[in-house]
C-alpha positions as a printed Julia matrix, in Angstrom:
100×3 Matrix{Float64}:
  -9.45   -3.99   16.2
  -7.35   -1.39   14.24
  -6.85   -2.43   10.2
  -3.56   -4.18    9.52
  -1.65   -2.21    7.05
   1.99   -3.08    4.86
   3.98   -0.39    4.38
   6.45   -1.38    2.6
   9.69    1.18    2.75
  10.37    3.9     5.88
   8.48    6.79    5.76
   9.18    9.94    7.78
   8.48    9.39   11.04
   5.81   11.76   11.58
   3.88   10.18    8.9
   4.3     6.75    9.8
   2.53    7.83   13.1
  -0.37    9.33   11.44
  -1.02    5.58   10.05
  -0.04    4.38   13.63
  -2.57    6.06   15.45
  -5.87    4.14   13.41
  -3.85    1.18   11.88
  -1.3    -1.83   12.81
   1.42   -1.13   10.47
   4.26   -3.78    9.43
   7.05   -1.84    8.2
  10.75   -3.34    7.23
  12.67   -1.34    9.54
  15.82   -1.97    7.03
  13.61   -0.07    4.58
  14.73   -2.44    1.55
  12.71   -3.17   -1.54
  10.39   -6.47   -0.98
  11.24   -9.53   -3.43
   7.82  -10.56   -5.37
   7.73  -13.4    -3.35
   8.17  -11.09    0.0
   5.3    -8.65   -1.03
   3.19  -12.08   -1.86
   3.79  -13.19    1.77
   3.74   -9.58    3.6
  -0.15   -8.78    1.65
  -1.51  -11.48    4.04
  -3.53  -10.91    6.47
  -3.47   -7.1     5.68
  -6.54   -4.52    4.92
  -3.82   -1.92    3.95
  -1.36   -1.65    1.51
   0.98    1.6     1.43
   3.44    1.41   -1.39
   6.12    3.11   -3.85
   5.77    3.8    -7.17
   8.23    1.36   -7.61
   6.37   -1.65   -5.94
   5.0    -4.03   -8.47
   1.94   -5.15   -6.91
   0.44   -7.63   -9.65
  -1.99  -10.05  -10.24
  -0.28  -12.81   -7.53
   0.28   -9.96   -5.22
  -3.43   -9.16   -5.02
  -4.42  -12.65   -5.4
  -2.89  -13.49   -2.37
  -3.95  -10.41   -0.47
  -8.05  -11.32    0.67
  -8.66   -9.56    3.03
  -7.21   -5.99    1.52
  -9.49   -3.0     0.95
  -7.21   -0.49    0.4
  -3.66    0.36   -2.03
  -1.91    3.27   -2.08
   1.26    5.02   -3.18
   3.79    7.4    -1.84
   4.58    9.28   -5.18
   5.42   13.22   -6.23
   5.72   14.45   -9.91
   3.32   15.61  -12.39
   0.0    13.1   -12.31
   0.7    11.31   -8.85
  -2.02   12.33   -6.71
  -3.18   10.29   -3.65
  -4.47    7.41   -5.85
  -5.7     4.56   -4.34
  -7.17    1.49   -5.48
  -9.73   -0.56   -3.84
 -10.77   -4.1    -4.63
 -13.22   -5.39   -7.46
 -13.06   -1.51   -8.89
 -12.19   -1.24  -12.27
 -10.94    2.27  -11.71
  -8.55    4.13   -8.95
  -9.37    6.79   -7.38
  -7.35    9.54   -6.78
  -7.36   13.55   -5.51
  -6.13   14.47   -9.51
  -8.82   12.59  -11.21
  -9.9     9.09  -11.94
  -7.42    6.61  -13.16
  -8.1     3.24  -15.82
């Protein structure tokens, strides 16, 4: 069973099917910003989370989101690397460095 993944705005298309071909991606195909109480609901269920900068994933997102292993952001600029976050860790990860 492949890992279910959010993602939650459009991507290119030829990265979306990168995460296609090993994951079960929900995407809004009207590629609009979730409401908090959207992103609560849409982190169920989901090992995955692929986000903007501009997603506020808080405390009652990743309360409700038990099963998830994995966040990460779509970001460019000075600082964003591929950071990602993984459960219980005090610290993200990411290819520029470590993150607290």
């Amino acid at each position: 069973m492949k890992p279910r993944v959010l993602i939650t705005r459009v991507l290119p298309e030829s990265a979306l099917e990168v995460v296609r071909q090993g994951c079960e991606v929900q995407l809004d195909p009207l590629d609009q910003p979730l409401t908090p109480a959207a992103l609560r609901q849409a982190v169920v269920g989901k090992q995955g989370v692929l986000c903007l900068v501009t997603d506020r994933l808080d405390a009652q997102v990743l309360e409700a989101a038990t099963e998830l292993k994995v966040v990460s952001n779509v970001a460019v600029g000075c600082g964003s690397g591929n950071t990602t976050w993984y459960p219980g860790d005090e610290y993200a990860r990411g290819s520029d460095g470590i993150h607290g």
